[in-house]
Structures are given as structure tokens and as C-alpha cells.
N, C-alpha and C positions, 0 to 999 in steps of 0.2 A: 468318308474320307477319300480322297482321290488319291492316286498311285502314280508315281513318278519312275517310268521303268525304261533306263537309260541300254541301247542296247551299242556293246561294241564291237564292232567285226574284227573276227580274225584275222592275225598277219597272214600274209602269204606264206604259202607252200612251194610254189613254184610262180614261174611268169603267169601272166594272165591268159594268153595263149593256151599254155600247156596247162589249163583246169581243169580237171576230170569231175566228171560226176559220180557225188560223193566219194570225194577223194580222202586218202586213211593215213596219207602220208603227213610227218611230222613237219616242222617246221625248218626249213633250210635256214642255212646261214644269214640269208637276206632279211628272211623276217625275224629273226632274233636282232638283227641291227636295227633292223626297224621297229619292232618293240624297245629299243635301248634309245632310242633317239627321240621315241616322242613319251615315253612313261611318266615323263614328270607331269602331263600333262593328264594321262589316264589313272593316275594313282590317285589322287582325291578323291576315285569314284568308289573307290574301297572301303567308304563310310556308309556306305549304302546298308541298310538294315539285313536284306538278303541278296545273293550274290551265286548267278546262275551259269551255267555252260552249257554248248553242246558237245554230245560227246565226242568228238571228232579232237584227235590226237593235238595239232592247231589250235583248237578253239581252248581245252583244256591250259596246252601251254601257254597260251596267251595269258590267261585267265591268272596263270601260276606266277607268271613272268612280273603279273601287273599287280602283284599281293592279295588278288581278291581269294581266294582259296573258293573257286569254286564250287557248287555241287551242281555235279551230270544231271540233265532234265531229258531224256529221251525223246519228249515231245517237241525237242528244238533239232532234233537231229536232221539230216538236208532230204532232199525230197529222194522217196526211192523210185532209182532209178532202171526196177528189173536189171534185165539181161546187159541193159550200159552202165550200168555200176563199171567205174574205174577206166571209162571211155572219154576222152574229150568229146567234143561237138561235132570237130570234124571228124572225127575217127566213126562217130555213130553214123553222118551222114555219110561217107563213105559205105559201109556197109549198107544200111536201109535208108535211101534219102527219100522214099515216100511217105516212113514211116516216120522220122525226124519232121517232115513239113507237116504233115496231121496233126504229129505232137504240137508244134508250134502256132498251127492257127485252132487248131481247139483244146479250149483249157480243159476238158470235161475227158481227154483222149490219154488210154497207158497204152500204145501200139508196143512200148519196152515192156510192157507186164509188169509194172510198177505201182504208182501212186501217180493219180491225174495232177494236175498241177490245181485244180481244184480242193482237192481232197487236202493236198500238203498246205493250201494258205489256212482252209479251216482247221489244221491240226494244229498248226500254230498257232491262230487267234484264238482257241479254246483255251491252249496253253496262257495264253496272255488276258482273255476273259476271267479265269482260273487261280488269276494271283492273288494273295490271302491278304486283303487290305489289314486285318485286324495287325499283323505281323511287324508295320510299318509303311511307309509310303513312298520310300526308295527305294529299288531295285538296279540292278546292272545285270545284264547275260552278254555275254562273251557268245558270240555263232557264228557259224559260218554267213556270209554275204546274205546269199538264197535264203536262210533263213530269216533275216531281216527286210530284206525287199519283199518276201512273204508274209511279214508282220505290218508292212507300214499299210500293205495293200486291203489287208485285215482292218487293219486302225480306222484307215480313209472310206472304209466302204466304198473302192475303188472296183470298178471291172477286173477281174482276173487277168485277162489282155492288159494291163497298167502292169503287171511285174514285169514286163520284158523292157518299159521305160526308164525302168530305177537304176541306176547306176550307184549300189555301195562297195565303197572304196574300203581295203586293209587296213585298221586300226580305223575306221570313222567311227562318229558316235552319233546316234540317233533317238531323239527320246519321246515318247509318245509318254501324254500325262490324260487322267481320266479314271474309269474302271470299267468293268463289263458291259458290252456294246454301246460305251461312249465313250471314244477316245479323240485326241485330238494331238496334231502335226507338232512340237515345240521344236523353235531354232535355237540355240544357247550361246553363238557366238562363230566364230571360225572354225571351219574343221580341220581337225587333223590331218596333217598333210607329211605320208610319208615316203619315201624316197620314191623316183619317178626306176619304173622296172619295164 
């Protein structure tokens, strides 16, 4: 049986700009508007047999916001980030910008004392490897972005260097259909398109 495991990214937290790694912070007022404005469109997904999150405060409320009652998967949580937990990008490069470019041209590099960026795509595809086809054949996880551009890159048996290309969007939906190391890309239509921030 093949598995159909729809994944939708969390609303925003703040601007895009202002992203922290592995950010804890809930859900501002924006992206509650912004889950109110496209729900009609994500709630069908709540038929799904099982119905996943990560645990990041965001992705749970999304998750909450959009009926699916999801259950926390730790294995979907965003990549760690050692000592820049709760850092934007610039704020890292500011402090250590050698240690930022290393990060960035080698996926296999935690210069933060973290998790490579290696490490966090195969925690995720194992997670996604690891889905219990007998249970059913639809899924939904609610995650944060990173962990979804970590899954697709998973999927595609793309380069490591491919997640810096992926651009997921708050509230998009992304569905890869298949099962354990054969998955494949599927488009379903228009994507969600929520407020421009």
C-alpha cells in the first residue's frame, strides 16, 4: 500500500526576517489570521487516518487551529541548532560569520555544536521512512518549514545543498506519496496562499 503523507507548514510566528533558529515562540496575531483565512481550505485534510505535529508551540497550534488534534512526533522537531538556538541568521553571522559560512557550504558541519544539516534531513526521512502503512494511507504533519524542506530533500534523494533551494511558504501543503525509500514529488493543485508579511 502506498502512503499519502500531506505535510503542512506552520503559520508564522513572526516576519520572515525575524526567524530564529528553532524558534519556541507561539503564534502572533498574524498567523492566527492567517490560519482563519485559508482553513476552509486545510480542514479536509483532517480526514486523514493519522494526523502529526512538531512539537514547536506553532506547529502544535496550527495543527489545533486546523481540527486535526494532532500528536507531537519529536522526530519532526527543527534541526538543532546548539549554541544559536533562538538566533536569527543574522544575529549568528554577526557573532561567528566563519563559522555560519562552514555551516552553509558544508552540509556534514555543526561549527553551533548542534546537528549537521545532514544528520537533521536523515532524522526526518527515517521519521517519514517509519510511517505505519498498515494504519492507513493518509497522513498530515503540521511542521515547522525546515522540517519540510528536510523531508522533500529526503523524498527526492536530492543533495543536501538542494534544502537551501526550497522555499516552504506558512500554511503551504506539500505531499509526497510512496513508502520507505521510494517516494515521489505530488502537486494537488494551487497552493495556499497566505497573507503577503
Amino acid at each position: 500500500m502506498q502512503l499519502r503523507v500531506t505535510f503542512v507548514a506552520a503559520a508564522r510566528s513572526s516576519p520572515l526576517l525575524a526567524e530564529r533558529f528553532e524558534d519556541d515562540r507561539p503564534l502572533d496575531q498574524a498567523g492566527w489570521d492567517e490560519v482563519q483565512r485559508v482553513a476552509h481550505l486545510l480542514v479536509p485534510l483532517a480526514a486523514a487516518e493519522l494526523r502529526y505535529c512538531s512539537p514547536t508551540p506553532r506547529s502544535r497550534a496550527t495543527g489545533d487551529a486546523l481540527g486535526y488534534a494532532p500528536l507531537v512526533q519529536l522526530a519532526l522537531r527543527d534541526c538543532d541548532m546548539g549554541r544559536w538556538r533562538g538566533l536569527t541568521l543574522g544575529e549568528a553571522m554577526a557573532r561567528e560569520p566563519e563559522a555560519v559560512d562552514a555551516w552553509l557550504a558544508d552540509p556534514r558541519a555543526t561549527p553551533h555544536g548542534g546537528e549537521s544539516l545532514v544528520g537533521f534531513i536523515s532524522r526526518v526521512g527515517n521519521w517519514l521512512d517509519t510511517r505505519p502503512v498498515e494504519d492507513g494511507g493518509r497522513i498530515v504533519a503540521v511542521a515547522e518549514p525546515s522540517v519540510v524542506r528536510a523531508a522533500l530533500v529526503y523524498a527526492l534523494k536530492a543533495p543536501p545543498s538542494t534544502y537551501w533551494n526550497i522555499d516552504v511558504r506558512p500554511l503551504s501543503t506539500t505531499t509526497v506519496t510512496g513508502y520507505a525509500g521510494r517516494w515521489n514529488l505530488r502537486f494537488d493543485g494551487a497552493p495556499v496562499q497566505p497573507s503577503r508579511a
